[in-house]
C-alpha positions in Angstrom: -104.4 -37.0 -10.6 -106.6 -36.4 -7.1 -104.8 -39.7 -5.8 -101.4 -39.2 -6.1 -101.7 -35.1 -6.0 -103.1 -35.3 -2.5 -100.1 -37.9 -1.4 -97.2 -35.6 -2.7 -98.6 -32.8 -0.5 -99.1 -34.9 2.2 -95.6 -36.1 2.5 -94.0 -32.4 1.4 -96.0 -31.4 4.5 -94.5 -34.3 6.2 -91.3 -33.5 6.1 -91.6 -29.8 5.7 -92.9 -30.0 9.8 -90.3 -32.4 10.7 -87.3 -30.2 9.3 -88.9 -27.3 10.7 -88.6 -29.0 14.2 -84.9 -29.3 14.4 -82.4 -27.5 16.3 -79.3 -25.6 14.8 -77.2 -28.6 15.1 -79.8 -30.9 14.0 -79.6 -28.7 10.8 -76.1 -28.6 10.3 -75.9 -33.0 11.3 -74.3 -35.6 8.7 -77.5 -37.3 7.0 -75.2 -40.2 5.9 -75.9 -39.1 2.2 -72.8 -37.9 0.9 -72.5 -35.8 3.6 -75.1 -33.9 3.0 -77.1 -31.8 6.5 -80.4 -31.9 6.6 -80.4 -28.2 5.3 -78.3 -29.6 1.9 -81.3 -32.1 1.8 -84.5 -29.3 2.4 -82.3 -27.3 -0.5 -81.6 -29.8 -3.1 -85.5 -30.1 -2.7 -86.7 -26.4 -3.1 -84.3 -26.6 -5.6 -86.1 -28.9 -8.2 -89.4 -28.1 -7.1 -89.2 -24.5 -8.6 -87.4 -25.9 -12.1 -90.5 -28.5 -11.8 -93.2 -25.7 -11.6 -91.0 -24.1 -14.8 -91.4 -27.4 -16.3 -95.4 -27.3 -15.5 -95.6 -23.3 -17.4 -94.1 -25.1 -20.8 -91.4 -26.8 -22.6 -89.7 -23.0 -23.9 -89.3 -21.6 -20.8 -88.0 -25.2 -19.2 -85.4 -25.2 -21.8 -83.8 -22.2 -21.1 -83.7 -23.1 -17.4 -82.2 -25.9 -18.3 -80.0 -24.6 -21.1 -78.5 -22.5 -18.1 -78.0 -25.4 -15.2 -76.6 -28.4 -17.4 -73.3 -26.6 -18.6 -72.3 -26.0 -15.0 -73.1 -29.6 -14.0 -70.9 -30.5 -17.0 -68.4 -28.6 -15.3 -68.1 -30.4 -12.7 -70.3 -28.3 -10.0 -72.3 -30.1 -7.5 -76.3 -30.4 -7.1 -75.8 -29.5 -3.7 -73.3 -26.5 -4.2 -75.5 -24.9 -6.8 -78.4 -25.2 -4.1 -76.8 -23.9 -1.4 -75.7 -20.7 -4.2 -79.1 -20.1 -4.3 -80.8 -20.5 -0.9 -77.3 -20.1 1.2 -78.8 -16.6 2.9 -81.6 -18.8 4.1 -81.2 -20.8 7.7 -83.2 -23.5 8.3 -86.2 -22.8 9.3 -86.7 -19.5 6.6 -85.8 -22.6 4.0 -88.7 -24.0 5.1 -90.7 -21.3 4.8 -89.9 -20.5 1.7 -90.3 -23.8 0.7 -93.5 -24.5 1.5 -95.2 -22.2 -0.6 -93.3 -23.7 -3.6 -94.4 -26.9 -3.3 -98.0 -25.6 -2.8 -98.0 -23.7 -5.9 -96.3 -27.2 -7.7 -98.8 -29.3 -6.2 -101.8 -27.0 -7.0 -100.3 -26.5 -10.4 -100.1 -30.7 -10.8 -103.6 -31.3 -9.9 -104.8 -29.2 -12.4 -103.4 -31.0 -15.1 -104.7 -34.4 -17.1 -103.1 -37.5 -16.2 -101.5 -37.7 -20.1 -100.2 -34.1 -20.0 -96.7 -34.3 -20.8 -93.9 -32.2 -19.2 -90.1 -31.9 -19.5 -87.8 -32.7 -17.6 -84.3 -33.1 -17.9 -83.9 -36.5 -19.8 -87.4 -37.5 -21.4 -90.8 -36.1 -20.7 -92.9 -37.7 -18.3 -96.6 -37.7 -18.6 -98.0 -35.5 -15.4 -98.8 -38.4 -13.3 -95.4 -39.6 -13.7 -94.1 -36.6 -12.8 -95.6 -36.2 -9.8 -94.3 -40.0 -8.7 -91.4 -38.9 -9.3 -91.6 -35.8 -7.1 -93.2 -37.9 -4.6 -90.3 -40.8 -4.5 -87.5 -37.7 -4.8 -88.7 -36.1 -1.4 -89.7 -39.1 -0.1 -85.9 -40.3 -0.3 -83.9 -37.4 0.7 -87.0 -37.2 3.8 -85.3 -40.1 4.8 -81.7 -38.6 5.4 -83.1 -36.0 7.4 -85.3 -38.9 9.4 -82.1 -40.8 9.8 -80.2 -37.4 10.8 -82.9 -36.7 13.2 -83.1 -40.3 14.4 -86.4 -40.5 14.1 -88.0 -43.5 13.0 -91.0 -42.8 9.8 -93.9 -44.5 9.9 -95.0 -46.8 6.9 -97.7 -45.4 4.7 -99.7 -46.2 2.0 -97.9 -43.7 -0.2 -94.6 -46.4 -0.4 -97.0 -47.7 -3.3 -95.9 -45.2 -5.8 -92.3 -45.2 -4.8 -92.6 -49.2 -5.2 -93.9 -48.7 -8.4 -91.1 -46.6 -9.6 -89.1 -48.9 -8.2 -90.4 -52.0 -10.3 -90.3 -50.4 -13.7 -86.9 -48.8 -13.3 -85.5 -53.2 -13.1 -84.6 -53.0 -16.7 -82.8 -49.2 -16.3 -80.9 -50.2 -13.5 -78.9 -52.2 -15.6 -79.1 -50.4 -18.3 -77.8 -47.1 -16.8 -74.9 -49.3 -16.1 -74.6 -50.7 -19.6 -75.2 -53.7 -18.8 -77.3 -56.3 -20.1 -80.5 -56.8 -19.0 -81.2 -59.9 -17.2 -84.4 -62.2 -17.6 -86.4 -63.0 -16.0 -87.9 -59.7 -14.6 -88.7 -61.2 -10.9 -91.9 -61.0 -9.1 -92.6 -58.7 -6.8 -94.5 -58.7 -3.7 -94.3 -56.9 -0.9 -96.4 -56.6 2.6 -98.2 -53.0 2.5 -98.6 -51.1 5.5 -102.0 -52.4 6.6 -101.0 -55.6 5.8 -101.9 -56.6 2.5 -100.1 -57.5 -0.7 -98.9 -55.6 -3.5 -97.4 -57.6 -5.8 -96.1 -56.7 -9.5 -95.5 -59.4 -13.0 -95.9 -62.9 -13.2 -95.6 -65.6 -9.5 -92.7 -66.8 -9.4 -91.2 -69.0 -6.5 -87.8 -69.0 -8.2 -87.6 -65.3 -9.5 -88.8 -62.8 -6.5 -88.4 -60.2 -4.3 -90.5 -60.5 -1.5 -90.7 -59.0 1.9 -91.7 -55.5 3.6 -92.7 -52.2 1.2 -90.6 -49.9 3.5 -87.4 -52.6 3.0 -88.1 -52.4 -0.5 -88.7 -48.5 -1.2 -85.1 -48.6 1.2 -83.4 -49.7 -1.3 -84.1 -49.1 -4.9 -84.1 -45.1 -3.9 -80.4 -46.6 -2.1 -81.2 -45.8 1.4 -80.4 -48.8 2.7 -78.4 -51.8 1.5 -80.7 -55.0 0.9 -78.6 -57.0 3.3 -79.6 -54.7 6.3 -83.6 -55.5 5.3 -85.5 -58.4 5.7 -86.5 -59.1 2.1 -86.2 -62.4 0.3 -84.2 -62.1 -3.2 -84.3 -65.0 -5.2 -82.8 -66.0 -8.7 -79.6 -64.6 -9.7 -81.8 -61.7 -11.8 -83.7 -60.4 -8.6 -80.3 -60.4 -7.0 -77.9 -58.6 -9.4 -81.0 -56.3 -9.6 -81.0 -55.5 -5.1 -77.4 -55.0 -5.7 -77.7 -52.1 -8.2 -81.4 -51.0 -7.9 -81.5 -47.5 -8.9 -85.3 -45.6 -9.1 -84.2 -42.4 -10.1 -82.4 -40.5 -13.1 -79.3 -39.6 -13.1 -75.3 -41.5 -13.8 -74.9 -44.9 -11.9 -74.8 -44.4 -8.1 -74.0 -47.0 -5.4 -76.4 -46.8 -2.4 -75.0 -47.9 1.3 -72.5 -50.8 2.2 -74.0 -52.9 4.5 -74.2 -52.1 8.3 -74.6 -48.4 7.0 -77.1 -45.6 8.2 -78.4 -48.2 10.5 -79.5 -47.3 14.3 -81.9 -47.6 17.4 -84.1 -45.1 18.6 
């Protein structure tokens, strides 16, 4: 757990000091996310981290938290409107701060854990390593809003590897979440890391792959960027129904960006 413990807090901290650099309209800007403000983003966040560190204290008390939050969403309400019920007396800034000892205590909590533990979550348990991927990917994703609000440009990291990992074993749910049927071949993989090496993920293929930059990649199964706007290579019809409905996270189908969207210059 050391490994991927010690990237979650690395890019909670990340993005914690980013948000808590912005102005009051950089706060209240359109992140391009279903118009969503950077705030919405920070929120939605805090939000999940606390019902993940109920998740890490056991399965009973989970329940109940979640026994309470799914009716409303059956409802109708929003993620976002049921965040900003429970932090809208916070600004900016005190969102952070109350924030950041949240994810702390969840990362702490995490690390202390075996690998195998499993936890709850709102669709199946996840083993704790899992979950924390998952964690990782989630705020690594709605980071990206508030970089795009901000119009700042992130730097690649190494920690793209767990969000590309996620985003290889979810091929077969992105379909599936879609009721549709699963194509074959699942492609290869392979994309340029950061420092310039490979990762690459299944069995070569020069017919069947997705090839091309980490970042492009991570982009767009977490649906921050349409694949036309990257530079990766998609090739076989599987790999390409698969870049036009890549989904990495749980949740009801969701389209990502049309083309030319959520794209600027510094």
């Amino acid at each position: 757990m050391n490994q991927i413990t010690t990237d979650l807090r690395t890019e909670y901290q990340t993005l914690a000091d980013l948000a808590a650099g912005l102005s009051p309209e950089g706060w209240a800007a359109d992140t391009g996310f279903y118009g969503w403000t950077p705030w919405d983003e920070v929120a939605h966040l805090c939000f999940f981290d606390e019902a993940a560190l109920i998740a890490v204290r056991g399965p009973q008390e989970f329940q109940q938290h979640s026994d309470a939050l799914m009716p409303r969403v059956a409802r109708g309400e929003e993620f976002s409107a049921i965040a900003r019920e429970r932090f809208g007396h916070l600004d900016g800034p005190a969102l952070v701060s109350y924030w950041r000892p949240i994810f702390a205590r969840l990362v702490d909590a995490l690390a202390s854990l075996d690998a195998k533990t499993r936890l709850p979550w709102y669709g199946p348990s996840m083993n704790a390593r899992s979950f924390a991927s998952a964690r990782l990917m989630e705020t690594w994703a709605h980071g990206q809003d508030v970089y795009d609000a901000a119009r700042v440009r992130r730097p690649a990291t190494a920690r793209l590897r767990h969000i590309a990992h996620i985003g290889v074993g979810t091929f077969g749910w992105s379909f599936v979440n879609r009721k549709l049927e699963v194509p074959a071949p699942v492609p290869h993989v392979a994309l340029r890391a950061p420092d310039g090496s490979e990762w690459a993920w299944g069995e070569p293929s020069e017919s069947h792959q997705v090839r091309g930059d980490a970042l492009d990649f991570c982009l767009v199964v977490t649906q921050r960027r349409h694949v036309a706007d990257t530079s990766l290579e998609v090739r076989g019809e599987p790999a390409q129904r698969w870049m036009a409905i890549a989904q990495c996270f749980a949740g009801p189908p969701a389209d990502g960006p049309a083309p030319g969207v959520r794209r600027w210059e510094r």
